[in-house]
VOSERO-940785 format. One record per atom (N, C-alpha, C, O): residue number from 1; x, y, z; atom name. Coordinates in pm, 1 decimal, padded with zeros to 6 digits. Example, Ala and Ser with C-alpha at 12.3 -4.5 7.8 and 13.67 -1.06 7.14 Angstrom:
2
+------+----------+----------+----------+------+
| resi |       xx |       yy |       zz | name |
+------+----------+----------+----------+------+
|    1 |  01319.0 | -00569.0 |  00780.0 |    N |
|    1 |  01230.0 | -00450.0 |  00780.0 |   CA |
|    1 |  01320.0 | -00330.0 |  00780.0 |    C |
|    1 |  01423.6 | -00331.9 |  00846.5 |    O |
|    2 |  01285.0 | -00225.0 |  00708.0 |    N |
|    2 |  01367.0 | -00106.0 |  00714.0 |   CA |
|    2 |  01290.0 |  00003.0 |  00787.0 |    C |
|    2 |  01340.9 |  00113.8 |  00803.9 |    O |
+------+----------+----------+----------+------+
end
This chain:
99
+------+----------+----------+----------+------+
| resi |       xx |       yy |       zz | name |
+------+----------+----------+----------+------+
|    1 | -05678.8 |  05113.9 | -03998.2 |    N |
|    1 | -05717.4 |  05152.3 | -04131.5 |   CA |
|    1 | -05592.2 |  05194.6 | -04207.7 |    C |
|    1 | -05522.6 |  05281.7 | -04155.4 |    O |
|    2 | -05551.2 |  05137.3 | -04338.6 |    N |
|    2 | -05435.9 |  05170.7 | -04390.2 |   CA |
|    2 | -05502.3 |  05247.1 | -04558.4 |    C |
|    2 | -05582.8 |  05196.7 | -04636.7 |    O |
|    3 | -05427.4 |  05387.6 | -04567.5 |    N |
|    3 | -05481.0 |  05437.7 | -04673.4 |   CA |
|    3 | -05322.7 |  05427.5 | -04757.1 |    C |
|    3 | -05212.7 |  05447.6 | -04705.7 |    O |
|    4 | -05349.4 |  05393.9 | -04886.2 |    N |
|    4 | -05253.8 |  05409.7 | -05007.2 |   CA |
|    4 | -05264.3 |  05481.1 | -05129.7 |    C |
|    4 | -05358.8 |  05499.2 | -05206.5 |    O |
|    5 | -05149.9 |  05516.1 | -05130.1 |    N |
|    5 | -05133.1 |  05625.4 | -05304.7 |   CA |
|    5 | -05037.3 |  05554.5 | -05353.8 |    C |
|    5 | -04970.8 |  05462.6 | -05305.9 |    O |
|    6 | -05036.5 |  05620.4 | -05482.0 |    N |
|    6 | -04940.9 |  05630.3 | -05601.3 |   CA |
|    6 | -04886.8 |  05733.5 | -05681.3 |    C |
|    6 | -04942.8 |  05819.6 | -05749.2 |    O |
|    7 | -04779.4 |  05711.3 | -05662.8 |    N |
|    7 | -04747.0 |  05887.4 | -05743.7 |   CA |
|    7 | -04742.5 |  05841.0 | -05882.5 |    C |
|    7 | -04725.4 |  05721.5 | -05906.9 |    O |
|    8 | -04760.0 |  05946.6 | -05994.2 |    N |
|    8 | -04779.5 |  05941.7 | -06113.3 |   CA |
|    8 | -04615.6 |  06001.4 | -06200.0 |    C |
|    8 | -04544.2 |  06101.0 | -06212.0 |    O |
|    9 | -04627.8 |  05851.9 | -06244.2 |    N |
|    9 | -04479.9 |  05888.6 | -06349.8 |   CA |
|    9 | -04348.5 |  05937.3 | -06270.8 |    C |
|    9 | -04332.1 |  05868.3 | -06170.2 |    O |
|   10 | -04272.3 |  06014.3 | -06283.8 |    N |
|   10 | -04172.6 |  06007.3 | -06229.3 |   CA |
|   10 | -04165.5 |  06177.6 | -06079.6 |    C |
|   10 | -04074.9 |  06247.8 | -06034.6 |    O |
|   11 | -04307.7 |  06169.3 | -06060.0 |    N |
|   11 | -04288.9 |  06275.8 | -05938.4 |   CA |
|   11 | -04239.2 |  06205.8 | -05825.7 |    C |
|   11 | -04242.7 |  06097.3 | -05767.7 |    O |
|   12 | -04173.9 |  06361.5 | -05821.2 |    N |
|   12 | -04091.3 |  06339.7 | -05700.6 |   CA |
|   12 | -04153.6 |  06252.3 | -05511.6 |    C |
|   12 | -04275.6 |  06246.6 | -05495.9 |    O |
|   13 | -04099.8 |  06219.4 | -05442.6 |    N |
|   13 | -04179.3 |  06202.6 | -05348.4 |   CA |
|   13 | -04187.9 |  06274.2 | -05215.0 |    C |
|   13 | -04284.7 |  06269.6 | -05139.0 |    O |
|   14 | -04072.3 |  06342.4 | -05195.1 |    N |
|   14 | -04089.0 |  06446.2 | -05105.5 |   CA |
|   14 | -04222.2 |  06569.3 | -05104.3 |    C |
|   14 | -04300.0 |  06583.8 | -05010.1 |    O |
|   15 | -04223.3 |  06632.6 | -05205.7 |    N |
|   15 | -04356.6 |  06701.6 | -05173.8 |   CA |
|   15 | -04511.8 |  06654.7 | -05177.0 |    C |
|   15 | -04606.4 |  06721.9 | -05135.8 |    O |
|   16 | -04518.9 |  06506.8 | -05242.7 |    N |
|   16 | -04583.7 |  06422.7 | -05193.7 |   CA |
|   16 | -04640.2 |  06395.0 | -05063.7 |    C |
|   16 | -04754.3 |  06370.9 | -05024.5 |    O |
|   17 | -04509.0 |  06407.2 | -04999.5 |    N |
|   17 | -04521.8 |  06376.7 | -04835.4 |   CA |
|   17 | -04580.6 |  06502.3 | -04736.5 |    C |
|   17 | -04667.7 |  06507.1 | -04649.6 |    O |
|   18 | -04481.8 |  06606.7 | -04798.8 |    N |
|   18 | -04560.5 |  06670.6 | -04728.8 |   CA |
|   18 | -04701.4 |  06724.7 | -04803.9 |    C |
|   18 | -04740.8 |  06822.6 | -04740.7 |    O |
|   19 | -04770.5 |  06701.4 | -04891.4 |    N |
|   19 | -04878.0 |  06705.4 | -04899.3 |   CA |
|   19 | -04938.2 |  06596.5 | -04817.2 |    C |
|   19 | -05037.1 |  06645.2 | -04762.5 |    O |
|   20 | -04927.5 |  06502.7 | -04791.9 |    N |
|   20 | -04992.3 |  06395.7 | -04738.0 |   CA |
|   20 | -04993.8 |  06421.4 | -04585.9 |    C |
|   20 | -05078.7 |  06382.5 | -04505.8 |    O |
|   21 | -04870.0 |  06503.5 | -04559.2 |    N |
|   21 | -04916.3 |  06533.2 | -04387.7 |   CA |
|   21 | -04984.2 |  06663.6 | -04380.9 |    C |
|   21 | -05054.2 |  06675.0 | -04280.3 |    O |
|   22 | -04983.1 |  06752.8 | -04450.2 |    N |
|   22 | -05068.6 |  06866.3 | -04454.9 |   CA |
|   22 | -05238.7 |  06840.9 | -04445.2 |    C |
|   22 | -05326.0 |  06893.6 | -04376.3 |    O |
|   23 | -05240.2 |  06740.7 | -04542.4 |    N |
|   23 | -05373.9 |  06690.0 | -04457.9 |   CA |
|   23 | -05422.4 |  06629.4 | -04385.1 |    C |
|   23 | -05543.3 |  06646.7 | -04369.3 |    O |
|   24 | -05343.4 |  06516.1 | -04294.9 |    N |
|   24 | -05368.0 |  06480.5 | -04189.6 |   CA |
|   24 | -05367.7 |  06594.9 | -04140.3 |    C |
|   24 | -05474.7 |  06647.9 | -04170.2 |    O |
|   25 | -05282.9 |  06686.3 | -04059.2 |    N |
|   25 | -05308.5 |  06763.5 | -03990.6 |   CA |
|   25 | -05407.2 |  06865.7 | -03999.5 |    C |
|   25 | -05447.9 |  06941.6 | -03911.5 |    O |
|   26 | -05447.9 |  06853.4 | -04150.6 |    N |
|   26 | -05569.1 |  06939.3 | -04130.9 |   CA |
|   26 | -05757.4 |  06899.6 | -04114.9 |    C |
|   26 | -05861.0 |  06966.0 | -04116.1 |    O |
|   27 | -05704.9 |  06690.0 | -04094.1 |    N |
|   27 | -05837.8 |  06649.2 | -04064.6 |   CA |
|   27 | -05848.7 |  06681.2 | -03883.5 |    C |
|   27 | -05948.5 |  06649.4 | -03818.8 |    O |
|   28 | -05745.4 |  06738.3 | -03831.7 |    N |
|   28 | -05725.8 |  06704.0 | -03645.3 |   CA |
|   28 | -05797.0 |  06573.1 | -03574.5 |    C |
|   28 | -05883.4 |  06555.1 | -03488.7 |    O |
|   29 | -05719.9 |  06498.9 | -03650.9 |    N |
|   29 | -05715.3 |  06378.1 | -03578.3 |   CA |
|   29 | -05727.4 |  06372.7 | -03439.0 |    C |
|   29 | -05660.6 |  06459.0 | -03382.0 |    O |
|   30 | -05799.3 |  06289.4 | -03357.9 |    N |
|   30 | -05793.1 |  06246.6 | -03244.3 |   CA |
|   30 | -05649.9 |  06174.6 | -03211.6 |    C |
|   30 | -05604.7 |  06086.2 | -03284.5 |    O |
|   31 | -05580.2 |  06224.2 | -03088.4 |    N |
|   31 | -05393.9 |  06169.2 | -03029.7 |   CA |
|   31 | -05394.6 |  06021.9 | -03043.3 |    C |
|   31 | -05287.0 |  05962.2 | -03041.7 |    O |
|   32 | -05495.6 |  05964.2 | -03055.4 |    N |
|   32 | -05503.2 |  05792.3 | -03001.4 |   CA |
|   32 | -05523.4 |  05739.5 | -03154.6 |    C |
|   32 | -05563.1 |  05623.0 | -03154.6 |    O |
|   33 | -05507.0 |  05792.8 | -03280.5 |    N |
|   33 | -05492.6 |  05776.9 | -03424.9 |   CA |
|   33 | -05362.6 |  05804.1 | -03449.6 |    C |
|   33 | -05327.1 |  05921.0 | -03434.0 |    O |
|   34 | -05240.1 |  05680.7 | -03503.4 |    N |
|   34 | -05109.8 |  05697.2 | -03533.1 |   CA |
|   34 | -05144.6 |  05720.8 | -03680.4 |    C |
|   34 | -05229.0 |  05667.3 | -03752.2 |    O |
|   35 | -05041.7 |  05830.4 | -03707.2 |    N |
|   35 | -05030.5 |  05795.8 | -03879.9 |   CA |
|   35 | -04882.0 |  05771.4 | -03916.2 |    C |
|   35 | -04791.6 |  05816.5 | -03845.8 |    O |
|   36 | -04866.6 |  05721.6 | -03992.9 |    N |
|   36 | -04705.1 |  05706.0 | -04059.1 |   CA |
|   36 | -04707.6 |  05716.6 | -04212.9 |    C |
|   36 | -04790.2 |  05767.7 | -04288.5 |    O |
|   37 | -04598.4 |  05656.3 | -04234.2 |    N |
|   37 | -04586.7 |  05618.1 | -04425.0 |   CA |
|   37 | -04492.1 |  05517.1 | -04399.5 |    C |
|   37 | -04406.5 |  05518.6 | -04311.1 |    O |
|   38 | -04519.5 |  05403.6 | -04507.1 |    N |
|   38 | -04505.5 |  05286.2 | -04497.6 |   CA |
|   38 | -04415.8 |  05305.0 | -04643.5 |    C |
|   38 | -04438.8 |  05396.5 | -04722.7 |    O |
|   39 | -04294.8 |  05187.0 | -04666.4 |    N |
|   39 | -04226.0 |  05127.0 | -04819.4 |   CA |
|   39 | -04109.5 |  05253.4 | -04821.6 |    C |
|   39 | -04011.5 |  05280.4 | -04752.1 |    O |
|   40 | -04186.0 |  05324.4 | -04959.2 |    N |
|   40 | -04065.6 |  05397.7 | -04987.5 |   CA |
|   40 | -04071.3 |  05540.4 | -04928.5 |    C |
|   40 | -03991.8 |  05633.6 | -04941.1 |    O |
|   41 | -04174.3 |  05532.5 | -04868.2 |    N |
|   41 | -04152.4 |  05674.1 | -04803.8 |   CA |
|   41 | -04086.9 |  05648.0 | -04685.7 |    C |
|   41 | -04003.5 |  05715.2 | -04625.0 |    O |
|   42 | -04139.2 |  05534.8 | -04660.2 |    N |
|   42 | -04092.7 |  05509.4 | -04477.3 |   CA |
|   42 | -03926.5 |  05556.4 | -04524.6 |    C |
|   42 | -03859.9 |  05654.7 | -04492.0 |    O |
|   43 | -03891.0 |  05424.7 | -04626.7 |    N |
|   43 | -03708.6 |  05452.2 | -04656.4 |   CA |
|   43 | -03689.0 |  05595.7 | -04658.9 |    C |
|   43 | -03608.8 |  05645.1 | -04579.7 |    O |
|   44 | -03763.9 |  05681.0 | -04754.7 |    N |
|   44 | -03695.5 |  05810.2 | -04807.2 |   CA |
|   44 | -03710.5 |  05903.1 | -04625.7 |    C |
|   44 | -03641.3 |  05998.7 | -04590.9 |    O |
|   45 | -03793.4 |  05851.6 | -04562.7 |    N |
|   45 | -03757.5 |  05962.8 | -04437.8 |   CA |
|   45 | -03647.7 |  05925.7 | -04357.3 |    C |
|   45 | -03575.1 |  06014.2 | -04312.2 |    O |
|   46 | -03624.5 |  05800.0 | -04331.9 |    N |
|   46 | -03519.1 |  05735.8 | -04254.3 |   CA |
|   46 | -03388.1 |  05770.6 | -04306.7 |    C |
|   46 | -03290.1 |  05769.5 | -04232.1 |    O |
|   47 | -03378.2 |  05805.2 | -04444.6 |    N |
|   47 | -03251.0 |  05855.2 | -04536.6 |   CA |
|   47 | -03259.5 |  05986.0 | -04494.6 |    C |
|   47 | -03160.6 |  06021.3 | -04430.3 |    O |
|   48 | -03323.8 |  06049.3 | -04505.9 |    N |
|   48 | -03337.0 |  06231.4 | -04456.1 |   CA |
|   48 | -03289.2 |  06219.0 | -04335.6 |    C |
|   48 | -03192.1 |  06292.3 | -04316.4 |    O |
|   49 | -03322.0 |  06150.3 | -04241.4 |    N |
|   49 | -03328.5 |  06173.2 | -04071.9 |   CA |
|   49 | -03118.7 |  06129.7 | -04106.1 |    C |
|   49 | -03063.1 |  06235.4 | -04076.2 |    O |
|   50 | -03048.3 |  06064.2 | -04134.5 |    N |
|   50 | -02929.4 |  06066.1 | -04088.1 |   CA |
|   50 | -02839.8 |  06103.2 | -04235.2 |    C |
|   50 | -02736.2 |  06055.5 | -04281.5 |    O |
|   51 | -02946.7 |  06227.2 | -04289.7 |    N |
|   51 | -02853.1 |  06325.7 | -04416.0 |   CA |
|   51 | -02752.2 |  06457.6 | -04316.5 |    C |
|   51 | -02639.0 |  06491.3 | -04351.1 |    O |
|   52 | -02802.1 |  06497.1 | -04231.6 |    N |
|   52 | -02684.8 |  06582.0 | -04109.7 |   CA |
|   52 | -02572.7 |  06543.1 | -04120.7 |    C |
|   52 | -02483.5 |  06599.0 | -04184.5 |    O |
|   53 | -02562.8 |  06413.8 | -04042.0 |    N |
|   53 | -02483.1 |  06336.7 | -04027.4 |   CA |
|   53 | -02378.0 |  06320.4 | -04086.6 |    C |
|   53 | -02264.6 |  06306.8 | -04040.4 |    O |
|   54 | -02431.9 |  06321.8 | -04245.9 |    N |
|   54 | -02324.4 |  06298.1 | -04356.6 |   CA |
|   54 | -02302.7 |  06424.8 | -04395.0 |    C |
|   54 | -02187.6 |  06441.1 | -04435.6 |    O |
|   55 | -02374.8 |  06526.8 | -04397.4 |    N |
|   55 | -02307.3 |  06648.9 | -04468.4 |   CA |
|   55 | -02187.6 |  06684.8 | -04299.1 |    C |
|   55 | -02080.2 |  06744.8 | -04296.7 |    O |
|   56 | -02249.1 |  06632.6 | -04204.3 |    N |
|   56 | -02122.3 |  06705.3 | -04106.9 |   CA |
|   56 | -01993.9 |  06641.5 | -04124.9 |    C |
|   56 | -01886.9 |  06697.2 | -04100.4 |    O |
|   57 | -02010.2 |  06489.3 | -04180.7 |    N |
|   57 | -01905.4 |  06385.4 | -04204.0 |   CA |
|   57 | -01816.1 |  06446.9 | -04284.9 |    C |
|   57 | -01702.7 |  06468.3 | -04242.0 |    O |
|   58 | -01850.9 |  06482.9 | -04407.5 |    N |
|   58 | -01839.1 |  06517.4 | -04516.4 |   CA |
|   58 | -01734.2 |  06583.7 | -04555.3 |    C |
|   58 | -01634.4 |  06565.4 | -04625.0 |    O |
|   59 | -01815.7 |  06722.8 | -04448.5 |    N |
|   59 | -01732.6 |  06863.5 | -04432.3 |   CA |
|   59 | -01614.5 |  06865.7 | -04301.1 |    C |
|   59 | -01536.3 |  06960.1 | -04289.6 |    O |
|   60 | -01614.8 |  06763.4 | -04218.5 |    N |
|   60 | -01480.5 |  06705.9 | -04142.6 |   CA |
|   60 | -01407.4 |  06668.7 | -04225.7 |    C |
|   60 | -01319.8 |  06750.6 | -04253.2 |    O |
|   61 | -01403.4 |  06524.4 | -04311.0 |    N |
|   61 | -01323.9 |  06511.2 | -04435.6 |   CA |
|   61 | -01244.1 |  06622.2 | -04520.9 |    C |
|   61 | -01121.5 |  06630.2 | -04528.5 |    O |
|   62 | -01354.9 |  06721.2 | -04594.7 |    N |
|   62 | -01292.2 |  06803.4 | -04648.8 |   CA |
|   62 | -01183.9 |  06912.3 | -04552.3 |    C |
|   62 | -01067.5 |  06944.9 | -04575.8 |    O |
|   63 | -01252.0 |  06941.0 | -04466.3 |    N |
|   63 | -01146.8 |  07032.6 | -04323.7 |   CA |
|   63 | -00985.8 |  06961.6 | -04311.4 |    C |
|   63 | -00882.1 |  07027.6 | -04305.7 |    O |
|   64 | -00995.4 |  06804.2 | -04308.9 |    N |
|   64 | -00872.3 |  06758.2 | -04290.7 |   CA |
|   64 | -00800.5 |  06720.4 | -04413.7 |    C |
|   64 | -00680.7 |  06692.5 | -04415.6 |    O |
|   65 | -00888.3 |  06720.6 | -04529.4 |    N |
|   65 | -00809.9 |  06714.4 | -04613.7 |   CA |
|   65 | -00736.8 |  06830.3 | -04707.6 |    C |
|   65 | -00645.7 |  06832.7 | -04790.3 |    O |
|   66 | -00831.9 |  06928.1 | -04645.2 |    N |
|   66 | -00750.1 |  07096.6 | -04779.8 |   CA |
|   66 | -00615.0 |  07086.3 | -04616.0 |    C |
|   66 | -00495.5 |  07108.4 | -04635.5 |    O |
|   67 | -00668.7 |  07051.6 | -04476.4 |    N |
|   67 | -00520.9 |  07120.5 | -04398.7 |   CA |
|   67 | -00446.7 |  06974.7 | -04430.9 |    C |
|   67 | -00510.2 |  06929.1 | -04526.0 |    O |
|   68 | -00398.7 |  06932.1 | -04414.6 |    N |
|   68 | -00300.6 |  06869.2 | -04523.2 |   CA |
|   68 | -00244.9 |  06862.4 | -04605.8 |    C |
|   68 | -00127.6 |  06826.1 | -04614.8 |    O |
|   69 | -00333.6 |  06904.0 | -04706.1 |    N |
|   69 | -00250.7 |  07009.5 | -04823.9 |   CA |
|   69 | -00193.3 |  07108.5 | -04805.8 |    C |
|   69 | -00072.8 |  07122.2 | -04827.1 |    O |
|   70 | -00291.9 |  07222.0 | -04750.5 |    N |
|   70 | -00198.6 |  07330.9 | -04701.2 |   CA |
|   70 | -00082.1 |  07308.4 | -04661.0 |    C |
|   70 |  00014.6 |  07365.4 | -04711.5 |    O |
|   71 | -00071.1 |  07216.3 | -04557.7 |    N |
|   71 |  00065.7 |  07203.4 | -04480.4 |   CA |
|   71 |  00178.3 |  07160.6 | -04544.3 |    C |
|   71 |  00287.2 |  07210.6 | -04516.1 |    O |
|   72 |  00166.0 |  07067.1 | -04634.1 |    N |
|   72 |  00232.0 |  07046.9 | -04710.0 |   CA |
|   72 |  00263.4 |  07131.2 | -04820.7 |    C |
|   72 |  00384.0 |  07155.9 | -04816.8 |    O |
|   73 |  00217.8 |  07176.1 | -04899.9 |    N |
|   73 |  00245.5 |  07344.1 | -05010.4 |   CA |
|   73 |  00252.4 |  07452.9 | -04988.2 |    C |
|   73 |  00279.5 |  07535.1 | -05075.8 |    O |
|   74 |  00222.2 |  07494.6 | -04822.1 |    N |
|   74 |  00268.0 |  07623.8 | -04763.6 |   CA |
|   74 |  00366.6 |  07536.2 | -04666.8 |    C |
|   74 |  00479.1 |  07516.8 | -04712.9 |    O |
|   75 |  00345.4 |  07495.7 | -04572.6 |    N |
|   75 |  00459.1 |  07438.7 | -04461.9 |   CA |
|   75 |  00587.8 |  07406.4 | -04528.1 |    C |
|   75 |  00681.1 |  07427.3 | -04450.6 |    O |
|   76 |  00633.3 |  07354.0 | -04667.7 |    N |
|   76 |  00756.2 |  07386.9 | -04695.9 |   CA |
|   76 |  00830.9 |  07552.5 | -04720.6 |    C |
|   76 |  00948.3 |  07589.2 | -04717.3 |    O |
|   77 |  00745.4 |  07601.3 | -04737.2 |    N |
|   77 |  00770.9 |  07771.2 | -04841.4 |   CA |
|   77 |  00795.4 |  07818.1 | -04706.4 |    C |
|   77 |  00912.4 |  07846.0 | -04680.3 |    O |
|   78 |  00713.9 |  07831.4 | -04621.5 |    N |
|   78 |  00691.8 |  07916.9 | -04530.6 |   CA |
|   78 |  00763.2 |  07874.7 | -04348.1 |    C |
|   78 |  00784.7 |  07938.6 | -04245.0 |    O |
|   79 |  00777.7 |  07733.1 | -04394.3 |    N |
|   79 |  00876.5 |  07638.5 | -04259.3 |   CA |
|   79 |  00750.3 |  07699.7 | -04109.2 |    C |
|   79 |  00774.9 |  07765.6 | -04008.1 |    O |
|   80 |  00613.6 |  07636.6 | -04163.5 |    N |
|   80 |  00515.7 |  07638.7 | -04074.7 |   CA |
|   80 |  00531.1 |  07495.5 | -04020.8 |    C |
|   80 |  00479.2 |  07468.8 | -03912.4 |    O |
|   81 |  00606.6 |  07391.0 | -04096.9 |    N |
|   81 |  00531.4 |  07288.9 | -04008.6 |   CA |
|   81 |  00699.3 |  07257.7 | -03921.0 |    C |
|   81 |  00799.7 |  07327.0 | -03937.2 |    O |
|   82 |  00686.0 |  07117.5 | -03816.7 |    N |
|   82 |  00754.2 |  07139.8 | -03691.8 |   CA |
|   82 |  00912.5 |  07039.3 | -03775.7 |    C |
|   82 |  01030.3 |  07030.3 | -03741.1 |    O |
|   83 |  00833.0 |  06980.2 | -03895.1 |    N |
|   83 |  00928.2 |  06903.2 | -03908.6 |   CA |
|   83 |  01036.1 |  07058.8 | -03973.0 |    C |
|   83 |  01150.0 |  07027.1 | -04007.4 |    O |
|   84 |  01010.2 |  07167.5 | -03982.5 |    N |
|   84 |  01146.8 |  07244.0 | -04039.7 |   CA |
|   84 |  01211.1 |  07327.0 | -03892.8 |    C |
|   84 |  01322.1 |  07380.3 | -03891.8 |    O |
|   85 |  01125.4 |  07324.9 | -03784.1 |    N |
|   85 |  01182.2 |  07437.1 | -03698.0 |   CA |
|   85 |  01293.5 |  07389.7 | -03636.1 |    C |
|   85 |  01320.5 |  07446.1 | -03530.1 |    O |
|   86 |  01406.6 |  07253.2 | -03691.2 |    N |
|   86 |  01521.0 |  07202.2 | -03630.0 |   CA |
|   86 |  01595.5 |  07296.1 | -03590.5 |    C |
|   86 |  01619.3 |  07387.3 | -03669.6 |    O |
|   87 |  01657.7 |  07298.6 | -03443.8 |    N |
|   87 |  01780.0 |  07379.9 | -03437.3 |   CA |
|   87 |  01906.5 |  07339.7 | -03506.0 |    C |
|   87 |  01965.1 |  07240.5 | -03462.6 |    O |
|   88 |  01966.2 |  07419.1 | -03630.3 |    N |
|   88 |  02086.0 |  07366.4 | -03675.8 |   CA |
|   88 |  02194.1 |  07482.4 | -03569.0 |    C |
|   88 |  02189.4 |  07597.5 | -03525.4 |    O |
|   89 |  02286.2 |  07362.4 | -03566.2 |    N |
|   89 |  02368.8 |  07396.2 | -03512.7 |   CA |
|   89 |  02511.2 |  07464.2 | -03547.5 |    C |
|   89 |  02538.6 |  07393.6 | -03644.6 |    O |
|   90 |  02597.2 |  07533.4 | -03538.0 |    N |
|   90 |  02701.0 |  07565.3 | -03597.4 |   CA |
|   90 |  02827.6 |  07441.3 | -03573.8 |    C |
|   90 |  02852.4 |  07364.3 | -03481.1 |    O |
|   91 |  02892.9 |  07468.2 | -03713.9 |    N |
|   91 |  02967.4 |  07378.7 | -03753.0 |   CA |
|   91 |  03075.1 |  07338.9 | -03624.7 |    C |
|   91 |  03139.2 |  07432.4 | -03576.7 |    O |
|   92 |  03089.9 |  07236.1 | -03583.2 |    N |
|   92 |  03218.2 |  07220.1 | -03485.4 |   CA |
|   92 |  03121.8 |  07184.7 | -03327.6 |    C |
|   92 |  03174.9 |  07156.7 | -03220.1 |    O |
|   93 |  02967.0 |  07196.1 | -03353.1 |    N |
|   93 |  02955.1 |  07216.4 | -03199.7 |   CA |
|   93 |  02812.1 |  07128.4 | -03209.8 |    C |
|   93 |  02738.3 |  07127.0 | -03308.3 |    O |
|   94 |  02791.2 |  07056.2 | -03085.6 |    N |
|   94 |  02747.7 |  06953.5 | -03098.1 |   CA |
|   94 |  02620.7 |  06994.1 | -02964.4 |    C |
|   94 |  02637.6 |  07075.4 | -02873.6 |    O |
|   95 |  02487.2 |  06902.9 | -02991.4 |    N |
|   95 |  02367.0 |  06954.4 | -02855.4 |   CA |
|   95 |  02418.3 |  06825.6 | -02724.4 |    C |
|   95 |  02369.5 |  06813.1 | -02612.0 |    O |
|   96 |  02520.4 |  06750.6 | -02782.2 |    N |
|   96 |  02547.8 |  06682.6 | -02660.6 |   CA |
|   96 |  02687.4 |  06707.9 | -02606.4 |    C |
|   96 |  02794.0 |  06732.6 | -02662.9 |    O |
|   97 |  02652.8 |  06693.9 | -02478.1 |    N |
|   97 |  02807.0 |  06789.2 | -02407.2 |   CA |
|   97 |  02881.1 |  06630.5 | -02335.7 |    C |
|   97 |  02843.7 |  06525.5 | -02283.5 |    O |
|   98 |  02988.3 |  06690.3 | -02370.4 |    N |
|   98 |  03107.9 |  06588.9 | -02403.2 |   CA |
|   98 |  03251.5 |  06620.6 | -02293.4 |    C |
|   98 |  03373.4 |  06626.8 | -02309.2 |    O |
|   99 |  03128.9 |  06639.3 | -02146.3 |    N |
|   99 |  03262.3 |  06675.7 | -02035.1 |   CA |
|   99 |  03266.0 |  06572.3 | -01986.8 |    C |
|   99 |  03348.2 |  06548.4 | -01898.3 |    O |
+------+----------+----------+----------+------+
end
């Protein structure tokens, strides 16, 4: 048995949905009755189910991209990064030995 709606004008469809499972669950269906949502709901849940995903993506991106900056606009000022910790050497004297 397939039941269908329509939302009216430009409502949203998320609380749609969960109105629509609020009452399944409140007819207590027998376990051996599947229900789903079919079209654009089916899409709009399958988009929710791997939205994590992207906000964790997201916020990795941003993590590597402010430390990069940092490193670069503090790591010169402050000689945090490895490219400044060179040993200079004093004038006349050399790190390779010349016996």
């Amino acid at each position: 048995m397939t039941i269908s709606s329509n939302l009216k004008g430009n409502a949203p469809l998320g609380p749609a949905e969960a109105a629509a499972e609020k009452t399944v669950a409140a007819l207590h269906l027998p376990s051996t009755i599947e229900t789903g949502f079919q079209g654009n709901a089916q899409a709009f849940q399958a988009s929710l189910s791997s939205e994590p995903i992207l906000i964790l993506a997201a916020l990795v991106a941003v993590y590597i991209i402010l430390g990069m900056l940092c490193e670069n606009v503090l790591g010169s000022r402050f000689h945090w990064t490895k490219r400044q910790k060179r040993h200079h050497w004093p004038r006349g004297w050399s790190s390779v030995s010349t016996g």
